[in-house]
C-alpha positions in Angstrom: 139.9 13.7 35.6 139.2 12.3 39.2 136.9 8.5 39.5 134.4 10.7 39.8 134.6 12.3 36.7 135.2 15.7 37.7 137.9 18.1 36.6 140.8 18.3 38.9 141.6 22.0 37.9 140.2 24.5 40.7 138.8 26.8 38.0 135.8 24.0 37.6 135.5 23.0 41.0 132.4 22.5 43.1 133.1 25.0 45.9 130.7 24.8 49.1 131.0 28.0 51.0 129.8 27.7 54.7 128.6 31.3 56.6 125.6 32.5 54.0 123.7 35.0 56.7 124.0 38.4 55.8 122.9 40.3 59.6 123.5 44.2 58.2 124.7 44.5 61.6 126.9 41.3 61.3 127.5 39.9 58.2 129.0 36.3 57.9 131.8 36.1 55.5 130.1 33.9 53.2 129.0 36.0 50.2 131.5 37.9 49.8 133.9 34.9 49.6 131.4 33.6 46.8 131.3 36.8 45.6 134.9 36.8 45.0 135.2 33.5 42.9 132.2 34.3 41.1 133.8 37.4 39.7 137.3 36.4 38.7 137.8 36.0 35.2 139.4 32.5 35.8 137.0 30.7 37.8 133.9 28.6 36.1 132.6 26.2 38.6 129.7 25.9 40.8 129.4 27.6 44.1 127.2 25.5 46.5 126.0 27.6 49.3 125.7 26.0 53.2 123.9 27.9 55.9 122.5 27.0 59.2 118.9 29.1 59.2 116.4 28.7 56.0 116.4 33.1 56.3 120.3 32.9 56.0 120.2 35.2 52.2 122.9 34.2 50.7 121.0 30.5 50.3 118.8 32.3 48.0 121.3 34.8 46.2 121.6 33.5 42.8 125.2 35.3 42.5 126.5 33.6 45.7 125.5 30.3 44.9 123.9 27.6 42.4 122.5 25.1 44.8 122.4 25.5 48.4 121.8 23.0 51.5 121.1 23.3 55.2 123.8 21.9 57.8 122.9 21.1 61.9 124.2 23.6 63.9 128.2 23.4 65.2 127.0 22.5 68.4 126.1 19.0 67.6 129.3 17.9 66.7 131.3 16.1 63.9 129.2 13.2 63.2 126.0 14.9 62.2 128.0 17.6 59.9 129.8 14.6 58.4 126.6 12.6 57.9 125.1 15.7 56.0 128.6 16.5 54.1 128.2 13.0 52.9 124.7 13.4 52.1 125.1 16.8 50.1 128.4 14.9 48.6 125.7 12.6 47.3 123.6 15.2 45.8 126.7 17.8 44.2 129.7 15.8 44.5 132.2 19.0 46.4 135.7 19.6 45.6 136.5 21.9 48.1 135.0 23.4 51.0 135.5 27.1 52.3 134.8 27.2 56.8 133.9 31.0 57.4 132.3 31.0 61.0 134.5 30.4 63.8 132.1 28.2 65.5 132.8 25.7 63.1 136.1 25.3 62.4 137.2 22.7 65.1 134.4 20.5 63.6 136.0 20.7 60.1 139.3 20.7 61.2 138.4 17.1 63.3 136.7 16.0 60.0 139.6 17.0 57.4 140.8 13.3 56.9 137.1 12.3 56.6 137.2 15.1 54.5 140.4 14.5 52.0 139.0 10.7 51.8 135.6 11.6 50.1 137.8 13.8 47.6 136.7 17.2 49.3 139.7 19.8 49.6 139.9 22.2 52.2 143.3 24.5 54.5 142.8 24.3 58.0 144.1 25.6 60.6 145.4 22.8 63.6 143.3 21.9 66.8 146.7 23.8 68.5 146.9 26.7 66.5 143.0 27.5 66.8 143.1 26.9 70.7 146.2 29.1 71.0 144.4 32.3 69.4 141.3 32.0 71.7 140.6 35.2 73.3 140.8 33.6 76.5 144.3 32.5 75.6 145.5 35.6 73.6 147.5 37.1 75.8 149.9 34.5 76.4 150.6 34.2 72.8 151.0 37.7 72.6 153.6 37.8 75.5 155.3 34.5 73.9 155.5 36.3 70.6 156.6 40.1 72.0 153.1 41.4 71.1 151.3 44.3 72.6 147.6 43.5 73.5 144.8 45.5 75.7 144.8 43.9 79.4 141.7 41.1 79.0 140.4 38.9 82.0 137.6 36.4 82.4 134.1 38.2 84.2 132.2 35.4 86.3 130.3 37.9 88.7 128.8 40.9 87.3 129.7 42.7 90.5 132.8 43.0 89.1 131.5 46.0 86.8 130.2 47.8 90.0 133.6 47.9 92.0 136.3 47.3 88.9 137.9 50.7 89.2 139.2 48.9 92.9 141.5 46.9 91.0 142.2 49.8 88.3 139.9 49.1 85.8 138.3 52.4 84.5 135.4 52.7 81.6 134.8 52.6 78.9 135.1 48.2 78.8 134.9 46.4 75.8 133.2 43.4 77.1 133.5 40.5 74.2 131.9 36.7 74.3 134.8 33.8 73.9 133.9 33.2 70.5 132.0 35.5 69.0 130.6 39.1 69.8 131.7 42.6 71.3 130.3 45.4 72.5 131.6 49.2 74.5 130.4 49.5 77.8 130.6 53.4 79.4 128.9 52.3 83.0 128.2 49.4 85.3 124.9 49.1 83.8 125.7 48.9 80.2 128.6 46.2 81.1 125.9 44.2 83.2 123.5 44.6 80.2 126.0 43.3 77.5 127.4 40.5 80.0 123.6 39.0 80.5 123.0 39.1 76.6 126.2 37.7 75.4 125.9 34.7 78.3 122.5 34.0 77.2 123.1 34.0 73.9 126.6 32.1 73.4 126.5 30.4 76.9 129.7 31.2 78.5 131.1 33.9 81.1 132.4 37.2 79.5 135.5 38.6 78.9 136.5 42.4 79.6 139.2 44.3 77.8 140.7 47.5 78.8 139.6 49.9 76.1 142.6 51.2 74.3 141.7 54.6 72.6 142.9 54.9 68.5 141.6 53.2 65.3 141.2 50.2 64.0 143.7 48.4 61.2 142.8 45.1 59.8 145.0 42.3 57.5 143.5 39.1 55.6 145.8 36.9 54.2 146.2 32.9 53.1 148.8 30.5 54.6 150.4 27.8 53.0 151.4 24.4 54.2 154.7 26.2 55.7 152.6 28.4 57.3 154.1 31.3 54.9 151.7 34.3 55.1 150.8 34.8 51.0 148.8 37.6 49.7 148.4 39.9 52.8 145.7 42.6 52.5 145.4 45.5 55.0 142.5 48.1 55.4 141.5 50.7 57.8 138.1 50.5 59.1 136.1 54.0 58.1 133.2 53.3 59.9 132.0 50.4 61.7 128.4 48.8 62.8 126.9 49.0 66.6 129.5 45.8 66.9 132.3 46.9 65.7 132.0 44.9 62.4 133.4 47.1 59.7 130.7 49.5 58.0 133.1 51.1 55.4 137.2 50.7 54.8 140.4 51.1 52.9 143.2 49.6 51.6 146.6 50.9 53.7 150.0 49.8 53.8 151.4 49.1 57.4 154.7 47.5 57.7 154.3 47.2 61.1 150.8 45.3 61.1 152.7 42.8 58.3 155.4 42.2 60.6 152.6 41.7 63.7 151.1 38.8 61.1 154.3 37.4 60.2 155.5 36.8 63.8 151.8 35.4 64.9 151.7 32.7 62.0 155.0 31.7 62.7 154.5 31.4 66.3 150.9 29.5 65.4 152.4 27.4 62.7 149.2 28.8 60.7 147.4 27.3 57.9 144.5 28.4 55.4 142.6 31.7 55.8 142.7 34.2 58.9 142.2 37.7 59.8 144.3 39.7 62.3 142.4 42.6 63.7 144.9 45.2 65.4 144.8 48.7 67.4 146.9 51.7 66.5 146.7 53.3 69.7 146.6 57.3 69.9 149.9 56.3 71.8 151.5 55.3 68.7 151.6 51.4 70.0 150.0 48.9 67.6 147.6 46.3 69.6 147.0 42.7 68.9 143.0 42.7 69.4 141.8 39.3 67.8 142.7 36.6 65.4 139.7 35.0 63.5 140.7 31.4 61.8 138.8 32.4 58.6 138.6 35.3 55.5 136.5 38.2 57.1 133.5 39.6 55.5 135.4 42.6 53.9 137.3 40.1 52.0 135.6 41.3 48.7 138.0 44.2 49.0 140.9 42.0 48.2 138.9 41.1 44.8 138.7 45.0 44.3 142.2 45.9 45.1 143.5 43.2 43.1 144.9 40.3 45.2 141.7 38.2 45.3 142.2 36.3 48.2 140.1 33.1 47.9 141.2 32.7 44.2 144.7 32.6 46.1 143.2 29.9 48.4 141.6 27.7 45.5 145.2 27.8 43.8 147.5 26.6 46.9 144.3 23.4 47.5 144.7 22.5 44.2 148.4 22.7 44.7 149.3 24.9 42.1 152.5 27.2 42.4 151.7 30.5 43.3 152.3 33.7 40.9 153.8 36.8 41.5 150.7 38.5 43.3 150.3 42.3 42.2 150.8 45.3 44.3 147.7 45.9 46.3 145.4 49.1 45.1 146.1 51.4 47.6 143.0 53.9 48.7 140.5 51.2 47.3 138.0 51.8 49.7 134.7 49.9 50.4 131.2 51.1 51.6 128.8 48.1 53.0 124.9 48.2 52.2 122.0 46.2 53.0 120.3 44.8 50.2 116.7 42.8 49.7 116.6 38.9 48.1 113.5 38.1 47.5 112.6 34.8 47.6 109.3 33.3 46.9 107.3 31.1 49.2 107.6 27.7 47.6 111.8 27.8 47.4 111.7 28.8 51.0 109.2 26.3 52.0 111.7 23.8 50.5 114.4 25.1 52.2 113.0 24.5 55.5 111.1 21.4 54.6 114.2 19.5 52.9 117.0 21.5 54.0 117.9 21.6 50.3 117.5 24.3 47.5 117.9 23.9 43.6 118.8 26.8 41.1 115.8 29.2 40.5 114.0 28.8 37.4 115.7 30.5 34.2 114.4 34.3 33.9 
């Protein structure tokens, strides 16, 4: 038992999850994550849902979480997320804590010492290794690591879009915000549109990426403190949302996309969660598109074709030696859907009042 009387196994654990909104264009990876260690046989503790809106669902989804809690928004910093880590700490004393938006993660990684003093458990990735796969910066990791990625430069002036086939860009574009968002762009005026809406709404100029014609091939895995890739899953995306984000999938084997992993985390020196989202060109080339530094929200599909990635995550933070992981199921295919919670007035009233939400009443 730890001082504070809690069990030190992670199969009792107090597990905040971070990333509860459920957008059915863009869901956060949140509830699935929950939804994974709420399902496998092994794990019994409490999952303790964080969002950053009182309409994030997954606050209010009695199989994602047993208490949930408001956080302030990434933007302000480390000191107010570790004042309200402290307070929730308080309130549900946490074990471990599961990052799954990008915008976060350099404030938890700045906070993990904070973090490992007040008992709480959590596999970062370094300030380094998250910098280094920025979009911004992707392609000179790619050329460091003898990776092939679409051609990507930084879009100031949106007269760019009228003239770019001057300088030998043709459309479609895939014009992409530096942390977060993407969208195909057949003209000038489509480009300029997406370029206005992603600067207004992340605050930051655009990137453009040479569209690279093909389909899309994911991997999730975990990385230990050797930064040894553990429990890689790979699907195919099916069918995919007006963003990209994947709409339907399934489980593949593709040596090549391993060995793209392998070489990246190596390179990265990579720890914790991460996703690496790749290209297989109708040229036969396989393309580096993005790394995100956290599970992605298929990552239910790892539960469903048997290597159950955050279960795998639980066991290295609680520094447990890892099993022989089974063969992954493959042509275990997924199919996303938008589903209602329903949530009365007074719990949501609380949520927004307090910034705090206590388990539903027994039914």
């Amino acid at each position: 038992m730890t001082p504070e009387g809690r069990t030190t196994g992670w199969r009792s654990w107090n597990v905040a999850i971070t990333g509860m909104n459920a957008q059915p264009d863009n869901p956060a990876p949140g509830m699935a994550v929950a939804r994974c260690l709420r399902q496998h046989p092994e794990f019994h503790g409490r999952l303790i849902a964080l969002g950053y809106d009182a309409l994030d669902a997954g606050l209010y989804h009695e199989q994602s979480c047993d208490e949930a809690f408001l956080l302030p928004y990434p933007s302000m910093g480390e000191a107010p997320l570790l004042e309200r880590l402290q307070e929730i700490h308080q309130a549900v004393p946490l074990d471990a804590v599961i990052p799954c938006l990008d915008a976060e993660l350099a404030n938890y990684q700045g906070l993990q010492p904070a973090l490992e003093g007040m008992g709480i458990a959590a596999m970062l990735p370094s300030r380094c290794a998250l910098a280094a796969r920025g979009k911004e910066r992707l392609a000179t990791l790619c050329e460091t690591a003898g990776i092939e990625t679409p051609e990507t430069r930084t879009v100031n002036d949106l007269s760019f879009f009228d003239k770019c086939h001057q300088s030998g860009w043709t459309y479609p574009l895939v014009i992409k915000g530096r942390a977060i968002d993407a969208q195909l762009a057949y003209n000038a005026e489509q480009a300029k549109a997406a370029s206005w809406r992603i600067a207004k709404q992340y605050g930051h100029s655009v990137l453009v990426q040479r569209f690279v014609p093909g389909y899309e091939v994911n991997l999730s895995a975990v990385c230990d403190i050797e930064s040894t890739l553990l429990g890689a899953v790979m699907m195919r995306k099916r069918a995919t949302t007006d963003k990209g984000k994947a709409w339907a999938g399934i489980t593949i084997e593709d040596p090549e996309l391993l060995a793209m992993a392998q070489t990246l985390v190596s390179h990265l020196s990579w720890q914790g969660p991460l996703e690496v989202e790749a290209l297989r060109g109708d040229d036969g080339k396989l393309y580096l598109v993005e790394i995100n530094p956290r599970f992605p929200s298929w990552i239910y599909l790892s539960h469903a074709a048997g290597r159950n990635l955050p279960v795998l995550l639980m066991r290295l933070l609680a520094k447990e030696s890892c099993p022989d992981l089974p063969a992954v199921k493959r042509g275990t295919q997924f199919i996303r859907h938008a589903q209602d919670v329903v949530v009365d007035l007074e719990r949501w009233a609380t949520m927004v009042t307090t910034g705090n939400q206590t388990p539903p009443p027994a039914r």
